[in-house]
C-alpha positions as CSV (number, residue, x, y, z in Angstrom):
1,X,-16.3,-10.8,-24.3
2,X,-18.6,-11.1,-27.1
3,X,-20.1,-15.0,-25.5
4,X,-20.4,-12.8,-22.4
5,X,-22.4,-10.2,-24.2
6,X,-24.5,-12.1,-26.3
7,X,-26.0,-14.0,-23.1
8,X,-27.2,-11.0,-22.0
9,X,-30.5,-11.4,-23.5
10,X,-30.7,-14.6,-21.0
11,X,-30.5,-12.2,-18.3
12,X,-34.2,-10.6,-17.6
13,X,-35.2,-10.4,-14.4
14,X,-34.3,-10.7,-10.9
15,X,-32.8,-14.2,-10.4
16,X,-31.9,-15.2,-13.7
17,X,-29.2,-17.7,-14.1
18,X,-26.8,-18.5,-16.7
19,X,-23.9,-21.1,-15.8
20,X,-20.7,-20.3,-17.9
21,X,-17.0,-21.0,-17.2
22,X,-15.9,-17.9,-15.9
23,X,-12.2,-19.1,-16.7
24,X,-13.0,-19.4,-20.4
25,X,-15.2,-17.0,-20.6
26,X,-12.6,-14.1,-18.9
27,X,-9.7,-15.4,-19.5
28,X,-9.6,-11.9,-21.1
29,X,-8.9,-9.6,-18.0
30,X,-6.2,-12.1,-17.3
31,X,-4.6,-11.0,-20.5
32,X,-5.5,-7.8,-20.1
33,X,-4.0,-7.5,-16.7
34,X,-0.8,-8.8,-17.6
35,X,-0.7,-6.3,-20.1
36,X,-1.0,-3.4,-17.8
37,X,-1.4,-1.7,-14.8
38,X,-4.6,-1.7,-12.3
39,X,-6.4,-1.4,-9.1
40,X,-8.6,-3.5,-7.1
41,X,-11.0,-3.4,-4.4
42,X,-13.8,-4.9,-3.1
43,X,-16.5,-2.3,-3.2
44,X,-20.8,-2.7,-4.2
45,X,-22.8,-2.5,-6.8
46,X,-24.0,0.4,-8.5
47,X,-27.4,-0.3,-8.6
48,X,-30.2,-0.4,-5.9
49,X,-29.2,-2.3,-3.2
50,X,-25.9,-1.3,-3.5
51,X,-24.9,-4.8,-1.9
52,X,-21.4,-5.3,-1.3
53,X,-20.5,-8.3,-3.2
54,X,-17.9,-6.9,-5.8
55,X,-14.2,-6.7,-6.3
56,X,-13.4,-4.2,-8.8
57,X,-10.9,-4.3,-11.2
58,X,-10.2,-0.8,-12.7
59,X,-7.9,-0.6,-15.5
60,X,-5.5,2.4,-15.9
61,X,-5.9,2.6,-19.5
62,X,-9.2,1.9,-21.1
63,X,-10.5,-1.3,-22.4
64,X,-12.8,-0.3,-25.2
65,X,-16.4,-2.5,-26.9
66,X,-18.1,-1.6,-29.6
67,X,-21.8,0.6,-29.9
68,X,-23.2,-2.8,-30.5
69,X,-22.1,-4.1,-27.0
70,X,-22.8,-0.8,-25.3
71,X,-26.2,-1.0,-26.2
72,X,-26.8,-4.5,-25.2
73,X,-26.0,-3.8,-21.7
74,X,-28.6,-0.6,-22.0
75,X,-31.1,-3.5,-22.5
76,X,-30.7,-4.5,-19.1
77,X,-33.5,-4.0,-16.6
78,X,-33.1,-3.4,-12.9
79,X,-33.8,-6.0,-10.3
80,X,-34.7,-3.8,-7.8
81,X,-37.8,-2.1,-9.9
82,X,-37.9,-4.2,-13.2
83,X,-37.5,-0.7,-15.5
84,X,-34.9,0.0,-18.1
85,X,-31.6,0.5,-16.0
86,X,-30.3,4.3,-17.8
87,X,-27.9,4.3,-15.0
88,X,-25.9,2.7,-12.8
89,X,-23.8,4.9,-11.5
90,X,-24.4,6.3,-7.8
91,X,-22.4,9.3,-5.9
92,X,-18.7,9.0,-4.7
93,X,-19.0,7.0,-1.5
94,X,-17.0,7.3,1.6
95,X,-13.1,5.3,1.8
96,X,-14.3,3.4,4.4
97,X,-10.6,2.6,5.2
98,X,-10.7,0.1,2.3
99,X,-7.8,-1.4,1.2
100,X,-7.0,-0.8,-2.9
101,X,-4.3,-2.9,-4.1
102,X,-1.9,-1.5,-7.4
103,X,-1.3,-4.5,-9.4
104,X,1.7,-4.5,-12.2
């Protein structure tokens, strides 16, 4: 995660573009996923437009970074308005009858 994080700073306004191999650089979750249980679902993003282009992976235990890394993705600035994004997080939405799959 750490070549994923340190890219980042690459990432500054809408558009941006960085071309990595997702399989080298995530080959992480893979591990992670064999190691335990999760749940998927495609779903949006949390940020303004809230376009549904996602699949989520949610963990049931925690996979945890450091302050450093935290604080890199706090440097991130919003597409939609170009400020600071201090969240990007948005209110529980509706089901929408969407399927979530329980992987094992």
């Amino acid at each position: 995660m750490d070549n994923f994080i340190a890219d980042l700073k690459y990432i500054v306004k809408q558009k941006s573009t960085i071309v990595r191999n997702f399989k080298e650089e995530f080959s992480w979750i893979k591990k992670t996923a064999l190691k335990q249980h999760y749940y998927t679902y495609h779903g949006s993003l949390t940020t303004k437009p809230f376009t549904e282009c996602v699949i989520w992976i949610i963990f049931t235990k925690p996979i945890h970074i450091s302050r450093r890394q935290l604080m890199k993705f706090r440097e991130l600035h919003s597409s939609h308005n170009g400020v600071l994004i201090n969240e990007n997080d948005r209110p529980l939405q509706p089901f929408n009858n969407r399927t979530i799959v329980y992987g094992y």
